[in-house]
Structure formats: structure tokens, C-alpha cells
C-alpha positions in Angstrom: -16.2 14.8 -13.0 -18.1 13.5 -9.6 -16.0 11.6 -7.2 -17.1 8.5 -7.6 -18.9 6.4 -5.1 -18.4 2.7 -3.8 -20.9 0.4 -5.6 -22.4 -2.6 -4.4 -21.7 -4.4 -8.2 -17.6 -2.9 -7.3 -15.1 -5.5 -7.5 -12.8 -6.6 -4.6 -9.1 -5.3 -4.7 -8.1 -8.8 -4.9 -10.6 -9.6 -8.3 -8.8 -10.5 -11.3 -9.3 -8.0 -14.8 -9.3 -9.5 -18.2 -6.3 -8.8 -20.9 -8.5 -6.0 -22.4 -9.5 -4.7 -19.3 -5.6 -3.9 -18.0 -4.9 -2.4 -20.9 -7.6 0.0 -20.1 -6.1 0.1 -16.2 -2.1 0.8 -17.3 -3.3 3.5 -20.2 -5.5 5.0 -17.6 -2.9 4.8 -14.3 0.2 6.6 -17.3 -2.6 9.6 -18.0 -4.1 10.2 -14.6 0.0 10.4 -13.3 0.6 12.6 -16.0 -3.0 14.7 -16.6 -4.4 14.1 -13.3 -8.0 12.2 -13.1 -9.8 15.3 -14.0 -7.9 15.9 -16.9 -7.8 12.4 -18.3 -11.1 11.6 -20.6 -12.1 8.7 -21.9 -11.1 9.3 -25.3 -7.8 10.0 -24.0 -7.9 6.4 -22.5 -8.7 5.0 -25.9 -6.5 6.9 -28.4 -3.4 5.6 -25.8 -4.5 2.0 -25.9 -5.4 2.5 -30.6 -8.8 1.7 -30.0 -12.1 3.8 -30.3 -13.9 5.1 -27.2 -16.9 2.4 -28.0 -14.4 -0.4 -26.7 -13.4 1.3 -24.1 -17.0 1.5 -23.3 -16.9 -2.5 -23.9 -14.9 -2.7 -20.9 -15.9 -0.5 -18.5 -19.2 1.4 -18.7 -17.8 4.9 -16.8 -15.0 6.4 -16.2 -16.2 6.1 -12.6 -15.9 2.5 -12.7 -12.3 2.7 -14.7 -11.0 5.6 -11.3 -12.6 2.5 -9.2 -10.6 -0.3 -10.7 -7.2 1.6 -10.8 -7.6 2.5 -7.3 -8.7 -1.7 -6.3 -5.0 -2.5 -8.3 -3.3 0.0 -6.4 -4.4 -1.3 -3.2 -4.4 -5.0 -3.8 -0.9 -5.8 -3.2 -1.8 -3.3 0.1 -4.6 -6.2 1.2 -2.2 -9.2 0.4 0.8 -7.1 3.1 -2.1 -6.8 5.5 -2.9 -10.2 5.3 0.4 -11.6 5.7 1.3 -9.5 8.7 -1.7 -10.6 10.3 -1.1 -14.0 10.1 2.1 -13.4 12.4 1.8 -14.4 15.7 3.9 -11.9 17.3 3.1 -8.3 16.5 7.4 -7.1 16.0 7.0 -9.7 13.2 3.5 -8.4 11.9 5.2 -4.9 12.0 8.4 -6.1 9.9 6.6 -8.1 7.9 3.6 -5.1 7.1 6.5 -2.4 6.6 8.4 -4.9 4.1 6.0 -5.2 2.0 4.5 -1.7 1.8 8.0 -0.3 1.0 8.7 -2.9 -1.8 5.1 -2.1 -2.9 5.5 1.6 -3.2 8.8 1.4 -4.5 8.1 -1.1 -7.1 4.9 1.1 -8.0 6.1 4.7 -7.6 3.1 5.9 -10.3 0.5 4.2 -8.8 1.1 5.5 -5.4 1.3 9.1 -6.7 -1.5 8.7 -7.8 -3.6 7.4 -5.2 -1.8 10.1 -2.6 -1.7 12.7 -4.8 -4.4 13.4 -6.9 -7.3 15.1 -5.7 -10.1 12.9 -7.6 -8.5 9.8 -6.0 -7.7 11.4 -2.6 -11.6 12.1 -2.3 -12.8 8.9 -3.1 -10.6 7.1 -1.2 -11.5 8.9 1.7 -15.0 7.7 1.3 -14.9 4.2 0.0 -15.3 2.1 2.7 -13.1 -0.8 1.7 -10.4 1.5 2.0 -11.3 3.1 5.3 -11.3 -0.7 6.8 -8.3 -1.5 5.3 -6.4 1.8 6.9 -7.8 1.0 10.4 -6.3 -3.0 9.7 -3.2 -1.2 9.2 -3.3 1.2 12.4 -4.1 -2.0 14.6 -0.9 -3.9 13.6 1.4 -0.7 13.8 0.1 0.7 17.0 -1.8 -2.6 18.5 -5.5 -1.9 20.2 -6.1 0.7 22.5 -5.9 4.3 22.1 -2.3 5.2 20.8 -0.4 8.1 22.1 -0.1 11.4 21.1 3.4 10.4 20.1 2.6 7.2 18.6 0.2 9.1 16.3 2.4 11.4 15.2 5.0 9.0 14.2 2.3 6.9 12.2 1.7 9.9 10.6 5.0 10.6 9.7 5.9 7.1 8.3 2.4 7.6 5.7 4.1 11.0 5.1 7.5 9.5 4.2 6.3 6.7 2.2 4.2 8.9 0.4 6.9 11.6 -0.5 9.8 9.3 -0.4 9.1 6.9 -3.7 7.2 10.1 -5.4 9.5 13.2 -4.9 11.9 14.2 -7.5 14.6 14.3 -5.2 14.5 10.3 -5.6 14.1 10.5 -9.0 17.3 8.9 -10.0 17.8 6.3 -7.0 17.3 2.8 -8.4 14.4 0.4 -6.3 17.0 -1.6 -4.3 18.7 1.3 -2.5 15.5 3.4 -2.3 13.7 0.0 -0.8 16.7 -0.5 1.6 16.7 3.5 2.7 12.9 3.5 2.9 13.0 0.5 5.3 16.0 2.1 7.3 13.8 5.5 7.6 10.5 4.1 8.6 11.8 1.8 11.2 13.6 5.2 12.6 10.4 7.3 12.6 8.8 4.4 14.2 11.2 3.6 16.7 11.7 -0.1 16.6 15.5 -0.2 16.7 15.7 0.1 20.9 12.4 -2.2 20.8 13.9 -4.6 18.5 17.2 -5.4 19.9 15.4 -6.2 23.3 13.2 -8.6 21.6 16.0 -10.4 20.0 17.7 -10.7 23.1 14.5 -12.0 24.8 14.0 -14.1 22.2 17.7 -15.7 22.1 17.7 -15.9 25.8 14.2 -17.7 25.9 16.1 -20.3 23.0 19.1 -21.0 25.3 16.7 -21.9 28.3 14.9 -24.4 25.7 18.3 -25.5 24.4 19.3 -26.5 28.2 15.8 -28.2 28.9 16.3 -30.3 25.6 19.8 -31.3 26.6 18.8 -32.1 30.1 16.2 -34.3 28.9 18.4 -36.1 26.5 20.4 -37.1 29.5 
């Protein structure tokens, strides 16, 4: 099978699928985790959902465009974390509020992002689809702000993909139920990144700078 290409017709991540169509979406996100994209054929798709390949066919016209659409629901709660971490007006919050919500994601969604790390099919077409590229480089600018990051800062960025990637998809985890891995995952990535020092100075700025408005109120009260 060709890696497939981004479209002009392609839906956004955030576009809504019909009843029939997620059917399609969860039967083909179980047998790509299981049989890898290659290995997963339409037919496959259809005997899974107890319907014939022609309706599968209804739905989507390729298996290119069903690879598409199960990488676009991967990545839409991704685009919804983005968005709400950019709406923060300080960039500690963005950075909370980005890493929240990428560990609950992945946790919640362990197959889907094994799949989109992990599978070579995906991997390539990921690495080409522009949508995705943008939304990677969204990503970098609220971890690591504007200018050119350091040579340390890029490795921890690198690290924390690493650890997301591994931590919610290694067998090692297997067992550990979404709460603790959600809580450990946070605790980790906040280490590799080194916001701990960072963040306790900013809560003491922040609590100082709330004392000093605290004393202007009350002096202007009396």
C-alpha cells in the first residue's frame, strides 16, 4: 500500500464522521493496532464491522482515505489541547494546560497513539501531511516559546515525545489503571522538562505580586 497523501477534498481533524462512518474508524484503529496498516485490508475492515466490502466502500472510497480519517481522530483532541493552551495568557499556564491534556489524551487513547507513533504506514504519512507538521511546530512554540531553543531544551522536548510515546504503549504499563498512569505521566514530563525550579518561582512571584494588590486595595478602601 502507498502512503497516502494529504488531499485537498481531506477533512479537518476537528470534522465530525457519521454513525456508519466510526464504525468503519474503531474496526479499522482495533486491526491496524493489532495487524499493522499494511496488514489490515479492507475486507478485513468489513468482516469486523458484519458488513460486505461494498459498504465499506459506501463510506469511504480508499483505504487511503479510511488511514486519513483515523489519523484526523487521533489528532483532534491534539488540536482542541493546542487550542486551549493558546488561549492562556501566560506561557507556565499554556505549558500546564498543553501537558494536561496531552497526557489525559494519550492515556485515555493508548491504541490510538500506538498507532499513530508506531506504525510505519502512519509514521510516513504523518511526516508528510502538512496539517500535522503545523500542528507539531504549534506545539514546539508553546513548550519552548520563539526563538531558537537550546541544545538542551531540544533534547528534553525530545525526551518528553519519547516518554509519552512509550509510557502509555509499553507493556511495562500494561496493567496500571489511567488515573495513576495520568498522574505518573504528568509527574515525569514536568521532570524531563524542568518546570518544578521554574514553577515554584512563579508562584511566588505570582503570590507576592497578589499581596502588593491586596495592600493597594486596602489602602484605597481607607
Amino acid at each position: 500500500m502507498s502512503t497516502p497523501g494529504p488531499s485537498e477534498g481531506s477533512r479537518t481533524p476537528a470534522a465530525g464522521w457519521s454513525a456508519a462512518q466510526t464504525r468503519v474508524l474503531t474496526a479499522a484503529l482495533e486491526l491496524f493496532a493489532t495487524h499493522g496498516v499494511s496488514g489490515t485490508s479492507l475486507q478485513m475492515i468489513a468482516g469486523a464491522i458484519g458488513v460486505t466490502k461494498a459498504a465499506v466502500y459506501h463510506q469511504f472510497r480508499t483505504k487511503e482515505e479510511i488511514v486519513l480519517a483515523v489519523a484526523e481522530l487521533g489528532l483532534a483532541e491534539l488540536v482542541e489541547a493546542v487550542e486551549a493552551a493558546e488561549a492562556e495568557s501566560r506561557r507556565d499556564r499554556a505549558r500546564d494546560v498543553l501537558l494536561a491534556k496531552v497526557v489525559d489524551t494519550a492515556v485515555r487513547r493508548r491504541r490510538e497513539t500506538s498507532v499513530l507513533r508506531s506504525d510505519p504506514v502512519m509514521v510516513r504519512f504523518l511526516g508528510s501531511h502538512p496539517p500535522f507538521q503545523h500542528l507539531i511546530e504549534r506545539i514546539y512554540r508553546l513548550l519552548i516559546g520563539e526563538a531558537a531553543p537550546e541544545r538542551e531544551t531540544r533534547v528534553r522536548v525530545a525526551m518528553l515525545s519519547a516518554a509519552l510515546g512509550g509510557g502509555v504503549s509499553h507493556p511495562l504499563v500494561a496493567g496500571i489503571d489511567d488515573e495513576t498512569l495520568t498522574a505518573l505521566l504528568l509527574q515525569v514530563t514536568r521532570g524531563i522538562l524542568g518546570v518544578e525550579a521554574a514553577d515554584a518561582a512563579d508562584a511566588a512571584a505570582a503570590e507576592a505580586a497578589d499581596d502588593v494588590d491586596g495592600q493597594e486595595t486596602s489602602a484605597t478602601l481607607y
